[in-house]
Structure formats: C-alpha cells, structure tokens
C-alpha positions in Angstrom: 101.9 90.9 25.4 102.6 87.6 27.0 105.2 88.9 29.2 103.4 92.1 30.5 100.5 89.6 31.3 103.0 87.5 33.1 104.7 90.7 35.0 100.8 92.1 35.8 100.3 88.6 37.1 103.3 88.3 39.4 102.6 91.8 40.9 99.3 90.9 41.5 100.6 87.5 43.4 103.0 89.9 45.1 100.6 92.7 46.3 98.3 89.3 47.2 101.1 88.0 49.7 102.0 91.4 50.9 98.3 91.8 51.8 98.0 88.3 53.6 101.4 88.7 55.9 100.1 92.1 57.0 96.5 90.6 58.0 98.2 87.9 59.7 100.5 90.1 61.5 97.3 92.3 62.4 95.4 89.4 64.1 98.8 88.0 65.9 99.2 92.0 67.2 95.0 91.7 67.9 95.7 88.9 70.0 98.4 90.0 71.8 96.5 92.8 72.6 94.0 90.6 73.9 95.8 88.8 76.2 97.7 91.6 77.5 94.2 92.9 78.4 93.6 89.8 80.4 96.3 89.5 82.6 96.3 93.1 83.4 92.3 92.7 84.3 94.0 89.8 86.3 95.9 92.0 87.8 93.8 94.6 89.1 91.4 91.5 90.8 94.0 90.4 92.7 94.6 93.8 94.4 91.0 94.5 94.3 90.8 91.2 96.5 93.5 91.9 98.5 92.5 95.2 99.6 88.9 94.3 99.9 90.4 91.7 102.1 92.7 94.0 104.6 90.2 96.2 104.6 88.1 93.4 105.9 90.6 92.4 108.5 91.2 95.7 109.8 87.6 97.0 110.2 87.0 93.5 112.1 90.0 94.1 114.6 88.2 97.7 115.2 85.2 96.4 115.5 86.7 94.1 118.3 88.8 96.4 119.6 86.1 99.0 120.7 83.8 95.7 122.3 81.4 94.9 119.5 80.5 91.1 120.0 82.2 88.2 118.3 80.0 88.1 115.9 80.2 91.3 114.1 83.9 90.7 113.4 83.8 87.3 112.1 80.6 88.6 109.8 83.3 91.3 108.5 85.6 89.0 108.2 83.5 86.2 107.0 82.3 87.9 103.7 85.9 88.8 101.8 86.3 85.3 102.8 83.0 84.0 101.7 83.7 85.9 98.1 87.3 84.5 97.7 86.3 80.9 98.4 83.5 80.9 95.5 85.8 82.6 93.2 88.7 80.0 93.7 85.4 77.2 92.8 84.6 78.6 89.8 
C-alpha cells in the first residue's frame, strides 16, 4: 500500500512538472508572438511614413511645376514633415 501511494505520488509530481514546462513553453511562444507582432507593426509605419512622405514630395513638385505659389508646396511638404518630427519626440 505504501509503495502504490509512493508510485501515485511520483506520477502526480510527474504529470505536475509536465504541466508546468508546457505553460512555460506557452507564455515564452505567447511572447514571441508578441513581439513578432511589434516589429512587423513597426514595419508597416515605416513604409506607411515613407510613402506618405514621397507622396508628399511628389504632389509638392506638381504643385510647383504647374505655378502654384511657394507656399502651397512647402505646406505639402511641410505636414509629412511636421508628423515625422513629433513622432521621432515622442
């Protein structure tokens, strides 16, 4: 009886450590995931940004191309511009 306590109590420590190294290897694979995620949405900011800002640079060279005053290209210019500098502050 002693020994069938003692084998139902090492299983149980067994199944116990079993149980903890799969959580922990769920919540390293969770965080992996996680930061995965974040550089990809990293990613996909810095071509949004750099589109937004060719975009930008193009429409202002049109603008100056076809007379509109000074003003109206460095206002297209001047707002990609605007946004990048405030996001490389924060």
């Amino acid at each position: 009886m002693a020994e069938e306590d003692l084998r139902h109590r090492r299983e149980l420590e067994h199944k116990s450590r079993e149980a903890e190294i799969a959580l922990r290897q769920a919540a390293q694979d969770l965080e992996q995931r996680k930061l995965t995620e974040y550089y990809r949405m990293g990613q996909f900011g810095q071509m949004a940004g750099i589109a937004v800002s060719i975009f930008a640079i193009g429409g202002a060279l049109v603008a100056a191309f076809y007379g509109a005053p000074w003003q109206v290209s460095a206002a297209i210019k001047g707002l990609p511009i605007a946004g990048i500098v405030l996001s490389l502050r924060s």
